[in-house]
DRENRO-496968 format. One record per residue (C-alpha): residue number from 1; residue in three letters; y, x, z. Coordinates in steps of 0.02 Angstrom, whole numbers, plus 50000, padded with zeros to 5 digits. Layout:
residues N
  num  residu      v      u      w
  NUM     ALA      Y      X      Z
...
//
This chain:
residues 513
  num  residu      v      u      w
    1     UNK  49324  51208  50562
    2     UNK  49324  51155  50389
    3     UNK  49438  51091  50246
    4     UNK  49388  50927  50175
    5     UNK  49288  50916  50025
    6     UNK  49383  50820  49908
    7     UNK  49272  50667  49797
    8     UNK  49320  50662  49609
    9     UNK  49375  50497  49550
   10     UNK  49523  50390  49631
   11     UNK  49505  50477  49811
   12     UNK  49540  50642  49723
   13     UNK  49686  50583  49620
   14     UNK  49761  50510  49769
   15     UNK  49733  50667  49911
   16     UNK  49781  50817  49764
   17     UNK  49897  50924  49853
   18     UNK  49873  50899  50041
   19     UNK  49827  51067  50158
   20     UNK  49684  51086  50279
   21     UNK  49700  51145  50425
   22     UNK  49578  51308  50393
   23     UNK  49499  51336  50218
   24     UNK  49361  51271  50155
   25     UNK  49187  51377  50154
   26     UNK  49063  51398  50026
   27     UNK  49028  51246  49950
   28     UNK  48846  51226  49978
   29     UNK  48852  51237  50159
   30     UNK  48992  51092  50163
   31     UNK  48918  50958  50248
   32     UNK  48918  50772  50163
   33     UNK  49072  50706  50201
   34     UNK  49113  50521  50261
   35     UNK  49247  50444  50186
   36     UNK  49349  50283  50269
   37     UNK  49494  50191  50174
   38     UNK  49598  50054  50267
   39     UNK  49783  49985  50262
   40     UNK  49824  50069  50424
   41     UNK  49966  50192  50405
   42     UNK  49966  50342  50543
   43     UNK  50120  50326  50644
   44     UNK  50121  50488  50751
   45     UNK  50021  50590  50850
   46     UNK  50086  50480  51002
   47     UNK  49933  50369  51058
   48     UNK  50091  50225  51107
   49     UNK  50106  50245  50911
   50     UNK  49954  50270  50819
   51     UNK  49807  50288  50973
   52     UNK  49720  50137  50856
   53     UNK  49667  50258  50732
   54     UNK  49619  50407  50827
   55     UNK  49518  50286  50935
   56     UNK  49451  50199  50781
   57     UNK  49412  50354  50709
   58     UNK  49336  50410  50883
   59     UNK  49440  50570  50899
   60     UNK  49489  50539  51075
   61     UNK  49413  50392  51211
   62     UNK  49499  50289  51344
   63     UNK  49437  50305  51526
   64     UNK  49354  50122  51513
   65     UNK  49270  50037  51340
   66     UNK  49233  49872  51283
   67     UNK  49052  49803  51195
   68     UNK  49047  49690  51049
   69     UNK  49056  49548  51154
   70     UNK  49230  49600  51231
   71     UNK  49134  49656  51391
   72     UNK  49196  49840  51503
   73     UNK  49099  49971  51518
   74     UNK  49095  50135  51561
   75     UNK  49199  50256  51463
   76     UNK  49281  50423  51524
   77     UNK  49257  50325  51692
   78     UNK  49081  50291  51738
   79     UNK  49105  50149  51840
   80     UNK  49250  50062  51923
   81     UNK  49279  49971  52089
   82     UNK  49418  49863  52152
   83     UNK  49461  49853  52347
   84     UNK  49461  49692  52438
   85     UNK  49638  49656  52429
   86     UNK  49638  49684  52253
   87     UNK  49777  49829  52252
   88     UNK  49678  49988  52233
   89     UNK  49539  50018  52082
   90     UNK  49444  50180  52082
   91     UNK  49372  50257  51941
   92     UNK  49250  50412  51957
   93     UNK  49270  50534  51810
   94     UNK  49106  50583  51706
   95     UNK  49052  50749  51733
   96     UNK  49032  50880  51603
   97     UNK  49152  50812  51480
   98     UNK  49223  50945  51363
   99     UNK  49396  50895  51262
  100     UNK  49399  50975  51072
  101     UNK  49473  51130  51139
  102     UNK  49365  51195  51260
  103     UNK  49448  51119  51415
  104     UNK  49342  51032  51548
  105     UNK  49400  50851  51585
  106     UNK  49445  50817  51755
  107     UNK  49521  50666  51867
  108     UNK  49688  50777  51854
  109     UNK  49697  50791  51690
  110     UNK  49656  50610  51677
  111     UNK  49772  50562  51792
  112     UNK  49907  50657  51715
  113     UNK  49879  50571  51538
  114     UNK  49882  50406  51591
  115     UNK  50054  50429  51675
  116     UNK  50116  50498  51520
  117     UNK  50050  50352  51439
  118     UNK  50142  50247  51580
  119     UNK  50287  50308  51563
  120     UNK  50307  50246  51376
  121     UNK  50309  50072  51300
  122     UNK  50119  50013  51320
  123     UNK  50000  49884  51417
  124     UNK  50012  49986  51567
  125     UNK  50176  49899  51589
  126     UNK  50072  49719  51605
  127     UNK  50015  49786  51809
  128     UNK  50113  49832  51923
  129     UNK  50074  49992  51947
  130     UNK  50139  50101  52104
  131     UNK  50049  50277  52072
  132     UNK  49896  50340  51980
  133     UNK  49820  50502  52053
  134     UNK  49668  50604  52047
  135     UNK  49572  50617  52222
  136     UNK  49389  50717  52221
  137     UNK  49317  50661  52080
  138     UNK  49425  50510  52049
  139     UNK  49554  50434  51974
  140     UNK  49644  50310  52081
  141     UNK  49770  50192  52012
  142     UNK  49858  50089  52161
  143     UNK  49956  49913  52114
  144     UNK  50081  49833  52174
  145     UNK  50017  49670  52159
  146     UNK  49845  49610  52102
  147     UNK  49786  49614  51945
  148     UNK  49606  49581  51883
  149     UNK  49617  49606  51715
  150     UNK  49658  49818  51735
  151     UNK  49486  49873  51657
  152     UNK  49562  49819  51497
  153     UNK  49710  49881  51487
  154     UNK  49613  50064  51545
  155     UNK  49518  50034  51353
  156     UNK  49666  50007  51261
  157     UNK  49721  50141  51133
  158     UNK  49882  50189  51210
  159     UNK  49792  50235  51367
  160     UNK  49682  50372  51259
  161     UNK  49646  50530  51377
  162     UNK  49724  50683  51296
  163     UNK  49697  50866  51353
  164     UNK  49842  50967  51399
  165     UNK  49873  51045  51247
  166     UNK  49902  50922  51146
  167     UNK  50108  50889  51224
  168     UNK  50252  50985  51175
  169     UNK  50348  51070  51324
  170     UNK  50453  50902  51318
  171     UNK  50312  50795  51363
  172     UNK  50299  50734  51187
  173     UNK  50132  50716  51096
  174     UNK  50104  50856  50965
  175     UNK  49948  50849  50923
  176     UNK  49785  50760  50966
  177     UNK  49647  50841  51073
  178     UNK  49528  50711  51135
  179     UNK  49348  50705  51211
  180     UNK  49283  50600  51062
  181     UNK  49115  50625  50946
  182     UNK  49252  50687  50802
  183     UNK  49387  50829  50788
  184     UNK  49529  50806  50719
  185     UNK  49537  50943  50592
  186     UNK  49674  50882  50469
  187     UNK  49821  50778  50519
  188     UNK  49944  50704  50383
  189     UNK  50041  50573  50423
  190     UNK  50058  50427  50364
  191     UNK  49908  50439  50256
  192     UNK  49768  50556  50307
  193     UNK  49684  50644  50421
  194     UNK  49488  50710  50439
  195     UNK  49381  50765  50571
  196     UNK  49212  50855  50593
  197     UNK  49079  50810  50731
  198     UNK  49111  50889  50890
  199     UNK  48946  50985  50938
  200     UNK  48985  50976  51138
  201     UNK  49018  50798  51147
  202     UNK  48949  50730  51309
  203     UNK  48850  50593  51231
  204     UNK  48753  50690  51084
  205     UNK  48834  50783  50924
  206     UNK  48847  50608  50791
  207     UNK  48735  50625  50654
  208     UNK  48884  50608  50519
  209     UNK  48944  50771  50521
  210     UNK  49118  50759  50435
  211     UNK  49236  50623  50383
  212     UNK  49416  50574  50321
  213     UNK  49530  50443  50358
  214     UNK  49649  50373  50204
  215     UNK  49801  50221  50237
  216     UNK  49796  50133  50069
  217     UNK  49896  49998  50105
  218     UNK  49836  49890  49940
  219     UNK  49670  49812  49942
  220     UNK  49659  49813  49739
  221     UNK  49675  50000  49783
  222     UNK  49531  50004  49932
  223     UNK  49402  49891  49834
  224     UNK  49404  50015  49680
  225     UNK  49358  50157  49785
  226     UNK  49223  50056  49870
  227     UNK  49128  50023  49690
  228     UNK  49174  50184  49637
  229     UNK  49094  50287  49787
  230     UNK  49252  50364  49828
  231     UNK  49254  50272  50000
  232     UNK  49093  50266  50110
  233     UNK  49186  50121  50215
  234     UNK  49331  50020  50143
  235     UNK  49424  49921  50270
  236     UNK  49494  49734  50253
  237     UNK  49450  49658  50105
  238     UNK  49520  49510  50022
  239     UNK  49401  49357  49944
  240     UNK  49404  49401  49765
  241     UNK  49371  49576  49804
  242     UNK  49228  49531  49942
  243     UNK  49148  49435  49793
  244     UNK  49158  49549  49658
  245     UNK  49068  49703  49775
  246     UNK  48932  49571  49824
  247     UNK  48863  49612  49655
  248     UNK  48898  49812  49667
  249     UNK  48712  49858  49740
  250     UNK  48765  50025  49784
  251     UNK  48883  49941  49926
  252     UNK  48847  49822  50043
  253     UNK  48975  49691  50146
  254     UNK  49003  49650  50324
  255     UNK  49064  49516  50396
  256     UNK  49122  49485  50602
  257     UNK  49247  49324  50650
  258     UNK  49388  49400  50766
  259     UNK  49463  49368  50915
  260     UNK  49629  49333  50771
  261     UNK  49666  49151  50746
  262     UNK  49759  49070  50617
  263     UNK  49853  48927  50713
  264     UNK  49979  48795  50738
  265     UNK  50137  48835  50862
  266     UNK  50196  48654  50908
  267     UNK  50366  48610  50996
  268     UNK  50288  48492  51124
  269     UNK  50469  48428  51170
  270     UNK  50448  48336  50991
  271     UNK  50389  48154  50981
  272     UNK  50254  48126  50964
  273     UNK  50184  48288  50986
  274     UNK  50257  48269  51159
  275     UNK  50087  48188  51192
  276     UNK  49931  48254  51205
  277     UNK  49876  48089  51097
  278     UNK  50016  48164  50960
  279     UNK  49943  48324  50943
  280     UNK  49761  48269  50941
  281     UNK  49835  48173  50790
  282     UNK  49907  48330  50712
  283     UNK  49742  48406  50740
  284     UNK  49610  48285  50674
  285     UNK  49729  48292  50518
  286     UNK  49660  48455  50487
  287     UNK  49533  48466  50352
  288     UNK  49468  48669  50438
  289     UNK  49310  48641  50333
  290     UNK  49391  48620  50179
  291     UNK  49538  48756  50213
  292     UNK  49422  48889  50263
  293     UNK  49276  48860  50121
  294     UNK  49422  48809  49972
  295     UNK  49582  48924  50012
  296     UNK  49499  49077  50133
  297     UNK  49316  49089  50045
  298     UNK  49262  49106  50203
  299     UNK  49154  48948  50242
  300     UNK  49111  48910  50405
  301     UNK  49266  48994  50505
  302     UNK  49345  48836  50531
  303     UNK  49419  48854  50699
  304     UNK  49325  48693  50811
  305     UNK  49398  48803  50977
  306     UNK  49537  48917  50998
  307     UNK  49396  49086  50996
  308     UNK  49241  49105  50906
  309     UNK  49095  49136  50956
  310     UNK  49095  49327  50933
  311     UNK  49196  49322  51088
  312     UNK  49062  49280  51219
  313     UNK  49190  49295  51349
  314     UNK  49282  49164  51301
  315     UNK  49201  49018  51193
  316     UNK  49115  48881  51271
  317     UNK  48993  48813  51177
  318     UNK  49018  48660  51273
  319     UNK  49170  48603  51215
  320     UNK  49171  48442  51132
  321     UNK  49228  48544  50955
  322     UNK  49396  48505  50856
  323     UNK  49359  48376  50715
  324     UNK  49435  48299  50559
  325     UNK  49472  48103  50578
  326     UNK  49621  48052  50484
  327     UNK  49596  47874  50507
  328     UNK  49560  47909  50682
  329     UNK  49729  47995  50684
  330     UNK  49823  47865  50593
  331     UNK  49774  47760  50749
  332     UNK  49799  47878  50869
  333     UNK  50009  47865  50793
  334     UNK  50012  47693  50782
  335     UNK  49948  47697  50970
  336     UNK  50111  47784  50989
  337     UNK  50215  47679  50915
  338     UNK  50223  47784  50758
  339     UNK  50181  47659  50609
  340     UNK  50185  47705  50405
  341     UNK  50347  47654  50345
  342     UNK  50371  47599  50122
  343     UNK  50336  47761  50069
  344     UNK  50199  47792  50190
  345     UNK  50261  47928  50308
  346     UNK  50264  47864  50490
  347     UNK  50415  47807  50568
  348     UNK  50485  47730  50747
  349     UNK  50628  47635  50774
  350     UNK  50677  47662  50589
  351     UNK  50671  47852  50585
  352     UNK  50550  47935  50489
  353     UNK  50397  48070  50541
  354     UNK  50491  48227  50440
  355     UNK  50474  48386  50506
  356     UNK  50488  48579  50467
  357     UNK  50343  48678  50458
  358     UNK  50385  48864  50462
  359     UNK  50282  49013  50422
  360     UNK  50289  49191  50354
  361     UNK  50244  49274  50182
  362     UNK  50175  49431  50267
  363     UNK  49998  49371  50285
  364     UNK  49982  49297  50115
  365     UNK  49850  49172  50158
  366     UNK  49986  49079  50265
  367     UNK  50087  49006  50148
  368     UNK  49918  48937  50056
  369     UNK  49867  48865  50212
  370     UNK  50031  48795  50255
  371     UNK  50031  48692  50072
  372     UNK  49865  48630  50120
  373     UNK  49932  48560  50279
  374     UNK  50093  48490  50229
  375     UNK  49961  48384  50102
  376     UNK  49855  48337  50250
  377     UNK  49980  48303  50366
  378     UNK  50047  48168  50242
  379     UNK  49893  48087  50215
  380     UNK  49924  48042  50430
  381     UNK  50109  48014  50373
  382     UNK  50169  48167  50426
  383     UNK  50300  48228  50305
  384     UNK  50307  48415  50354
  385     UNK  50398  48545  50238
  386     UNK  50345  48692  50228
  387     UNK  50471  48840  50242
  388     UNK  50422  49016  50197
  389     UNK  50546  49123  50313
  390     UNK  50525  49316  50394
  391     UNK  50377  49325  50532
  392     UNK  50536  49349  50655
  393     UNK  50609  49165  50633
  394     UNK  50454  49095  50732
  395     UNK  50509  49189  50882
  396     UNK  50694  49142  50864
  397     UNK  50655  48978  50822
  398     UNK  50568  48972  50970
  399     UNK  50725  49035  51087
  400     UNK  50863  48931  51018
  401     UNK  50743  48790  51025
  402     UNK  50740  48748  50833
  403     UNK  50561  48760  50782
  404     UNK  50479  48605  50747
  405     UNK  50297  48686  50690
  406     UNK  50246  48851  50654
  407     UNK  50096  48906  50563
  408     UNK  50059  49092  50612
  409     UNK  49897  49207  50645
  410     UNK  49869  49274  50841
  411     UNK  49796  49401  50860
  412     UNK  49716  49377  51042
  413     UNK  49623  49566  51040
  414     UNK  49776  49671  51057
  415     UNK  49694  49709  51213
  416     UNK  49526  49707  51224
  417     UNK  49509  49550  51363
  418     UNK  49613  49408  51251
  419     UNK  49669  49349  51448
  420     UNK  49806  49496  51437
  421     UNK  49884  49382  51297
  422     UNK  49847  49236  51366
  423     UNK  49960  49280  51511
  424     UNK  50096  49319  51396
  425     UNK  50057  49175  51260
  426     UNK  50028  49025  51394
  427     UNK  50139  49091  51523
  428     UNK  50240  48943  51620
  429     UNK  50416  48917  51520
  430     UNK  50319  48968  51348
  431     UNK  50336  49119  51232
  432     UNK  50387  49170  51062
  433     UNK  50195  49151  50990
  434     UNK  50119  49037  51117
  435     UNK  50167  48869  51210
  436     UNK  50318  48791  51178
  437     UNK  50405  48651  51310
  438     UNK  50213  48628  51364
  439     UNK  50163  48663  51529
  440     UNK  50031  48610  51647
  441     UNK  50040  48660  51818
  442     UNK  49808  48649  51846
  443     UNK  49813  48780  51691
  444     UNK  49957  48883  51780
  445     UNK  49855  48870  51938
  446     UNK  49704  48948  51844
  447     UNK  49770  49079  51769
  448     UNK  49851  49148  51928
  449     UNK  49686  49141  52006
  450     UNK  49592  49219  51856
  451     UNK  49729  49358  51879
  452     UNK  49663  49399  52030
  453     UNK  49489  49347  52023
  454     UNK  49345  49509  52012
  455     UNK  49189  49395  52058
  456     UNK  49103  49376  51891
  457     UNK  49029  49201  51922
  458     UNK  49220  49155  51982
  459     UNK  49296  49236  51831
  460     UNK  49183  49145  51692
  461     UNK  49204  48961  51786
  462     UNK  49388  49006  51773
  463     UNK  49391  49046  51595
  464     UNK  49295  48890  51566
  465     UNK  49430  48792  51640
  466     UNK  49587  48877  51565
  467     UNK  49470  48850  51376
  468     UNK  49450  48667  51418
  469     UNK  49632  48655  51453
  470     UNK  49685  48728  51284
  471     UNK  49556  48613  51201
  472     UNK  49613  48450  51278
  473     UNK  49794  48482  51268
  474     UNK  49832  48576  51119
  475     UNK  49981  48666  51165
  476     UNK  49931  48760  50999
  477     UNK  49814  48716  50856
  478     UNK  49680  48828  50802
  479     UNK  49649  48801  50609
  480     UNK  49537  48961  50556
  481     UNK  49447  49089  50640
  482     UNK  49477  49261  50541
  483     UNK  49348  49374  50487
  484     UNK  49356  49564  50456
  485     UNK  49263  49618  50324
  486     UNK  49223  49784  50245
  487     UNK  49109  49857  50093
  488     UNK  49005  49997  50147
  489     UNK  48892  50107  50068
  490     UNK  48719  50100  50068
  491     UNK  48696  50273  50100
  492     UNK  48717  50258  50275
  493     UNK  48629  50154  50416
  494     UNK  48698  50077  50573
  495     UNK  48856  50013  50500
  496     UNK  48923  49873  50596
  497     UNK  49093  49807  50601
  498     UNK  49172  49780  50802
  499     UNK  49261  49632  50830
  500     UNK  49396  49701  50927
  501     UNK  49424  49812  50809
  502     UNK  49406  49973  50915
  503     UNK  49294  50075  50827
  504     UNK  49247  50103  50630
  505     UNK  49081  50150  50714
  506     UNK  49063  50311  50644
  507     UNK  48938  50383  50792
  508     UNK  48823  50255  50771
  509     UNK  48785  50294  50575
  510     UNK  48696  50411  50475
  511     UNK  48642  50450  50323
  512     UNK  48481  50357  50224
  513     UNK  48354  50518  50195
//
């Protein structure tokens, strides 16, 4: 085990004080060392609090994983199989997995982890789950009632495998011993940790042999260490900075849209935008084009469906794609019985078209995007104000039944299938971030068959369906399509950025010779 070798500069300043875990040898023998800045701050050991990092940082793996396209595959589990009546999913164990500390993996041991992991606030909670247990070389997880979409809750980070010795007596999580390509070899929360390659892994030793995590929760703060070499991959970048290490040649920039969406929440109890005709109207307001190239610097993300195309799963390239038509949506009002009054907002029966359109400061693109809108909106005669509250007053607007419109980003990859949140989001009644006084009992109907669906030709026709819905109804508005972006350093090849944000793909890299 070794301490982490420490790069001069602004990484240096920053890390000056912290302990290793066991003391660094002779210097020549270190190996290079791969540094990673984001804005992430380490929570705890707990996977239920931080298991984004460690997986990120590939320290410990999940029984199932997910591809770039958002589809399962094998993981810990090398295959898994569903019986007829839906309740019982086996999962066979891969042989010959070692965790960090010597210990062999088995369907036990896996077993065991996962109901620790159940038994705490996580997704595991989304299935109704009855027992999981380990039989021959298995891990059997029996349900209550069906649920298709399990594979992806078995990926998420809270459901990380963890050997035996890495709870406390209590049950508690003390440290983290996983099965991943990395060690963990220095843990600091909030801001640090590091890791070494773990010769024994059961898919190859990675050819990076070392690295370090640091939270820097400023992106002024993550883009100098990217042009000064003191990060080898800085995380989440904002526009300005994205342009200015275009022209650094010593670090290159990635780009991937996310399954994240930057969308309207619409009462749909409102007039007009009790109609679908109303909130087509709202929507051909929308100038995405314009907002995304202008505001966001990121032409081209305009959101013409509610999921990019990064998410394969999900986006039909069929759909007949959101547009901008302001006339067209003048007449679509007017239709409606929603005509421009003197000072050109649209009014009915002598009250005007003024409404309150909320949103939150935390995401600071929001409140850009929300100016933009109000403008647009007018130009329809839509007289929306914008009000720049807490992230919270979207969900209690939504229960006491006060929220008019709400501009917020969703971020449909929490787990790795976006159905999960779907569920939640669309679910009949509405939700905090989803639907609000819309519901539509063929879309209901869909996505309780999609819950229980496992034929893959059945599943895709369903998802179809349930996009179509979205698109023709608008219960929400997609406006932008977010990208993640980091600057990485040409050093290394085989960077790629994963668009549900599982992995910093660390394993996949290695140095230029």
């Amino acid at each position: 085990m070794f301490g982490p070798r420490l790069k001069p500069g602004i990484l240096g300043g920053l890390l000056l004080g912290t302990l290793a875990l066991a003391p660094a040898s002779n210097a020549e023998a270190e190996p290079r060392v791969f540094d990673v800045v984001a804005p992430f701050e380490i929570g705890g050991a707990d996977p239920s609090l931080s298991g984004f990092i460690f997986q990120r940082m590939q320290i410990a793996e999940t029984l199932l994983d997910v591809d770039g396209q958002g589809r399962t595959r094998a993981g810990l589990a090398t295959a898994w199989t569903v019986s007829e009546d839906g309740l019982t999913w086996t999962l066979p164990i891969r042989a010959g997995v070692r965790f960090h500390d010597g210990t062999t993996l088995t369907p036990e041991i896996a077993a065991a982890s996962l109901n620790k992991a159940r038994g705490k606030p996580g997704v595991l909670e989304r299935a109704k789950i009855e027992t999981i247990t380990a039989e021959g070389d298995a891990v059997i997880i029996r349900l209550t009632e069906p649920f298709a979409p399990l594979p992806a809750l078995l990926a998420h980070y809270s459901t990380l495998v963890l050997a035996p010795s890495s709870f406390a007596p209590d049950g508690s999580v003390s440290t983290v011993v996983g099965t991943g390509p990395y060690r963990l070899t220095l843990y600091q929360p909030p801001q640090r940790l590091a890791a070494e390659a773990f010769a024994d892994y059961w898919n190859g030793k990675p050819a990076i042999e070392a690295t370090t995590y640091l939270a820097a929760g400023r992106g002024e703060t993550r883009t100098l260490m990217a042009e000064s070499g003191d990060a080898d991959l800085a995380f989440q970048l904002d526009p300005p900075s994205i342009a200015r290490l275009k022209a650094n040649r010593a670090v290159g920039v990635l780009k991937v849209p996310l399954p994240r969406v930057m969308q309207i929440k619409v009462n749909a109890g409102i007039p007009p935008f009790d109609t679908v005709e109303g909130r087509t109207a709202l929507s051909e307001a929308i100038d995405r084009q314009g907002i995304t190239a202008g505001l966001l610097r990121a032409p081209g993300t305009g959101a013409t469906q509610l999921f990019p195309p990064s998410v394969e799963n999900w986006h039909d390239k069929d759909l007949s794609p959101l547009a901008t038509d302001p006339e067209r949506a003048v007449a679509r009002l007017a239709a409606l019985g929603w005509t421009p009054g003197p000072d050109g907002i649209a009014q009915k029966d002598g009250k005007p078209l003024r409404l309150k359109l909320m949103t939150y400061a935390d995401r600071p693109e929001l409140p850009l995007v929300a100016t933009a809108l109000q403008d647009q909106f007018r130009r329809i005669g839509v007289d929306a104000e914008v009000s720049v509250a807490n992230a919270s007053s979207i969900p209690a607007g939504h229960q006491d039944g006060t929220l008019q419109l709400a501009l917020a980003a969703r971020n449909y990859s929490l787990v790795p299938d976006p159905f999960v949140t779907l569920l939640g989001d669309f679910r009949e009644g509405g939700s905090d971030w989803g639907s609000m006084n819309w519901d539509d009992p063929v879309f209901h109907k869909a996505m309780a068959a999609l819950l229980q669906a496992t034929d893959p030709d059945d599943r895709k026709r369903l998802r179809h369906e349930i996009a179509g819905i979205l698109q023709r109804d608008l219960p929400v508005i997609p406006v932008a399509w977010y990208e993640q972006t980091a600057a990485i350093t040409r050093k290394v090849e085989g960077a790629a950025i994963d668009p549900f944000e599982r992995s910093f793909g660390l394993s996949a890299m290695r140095w230029v010779p």
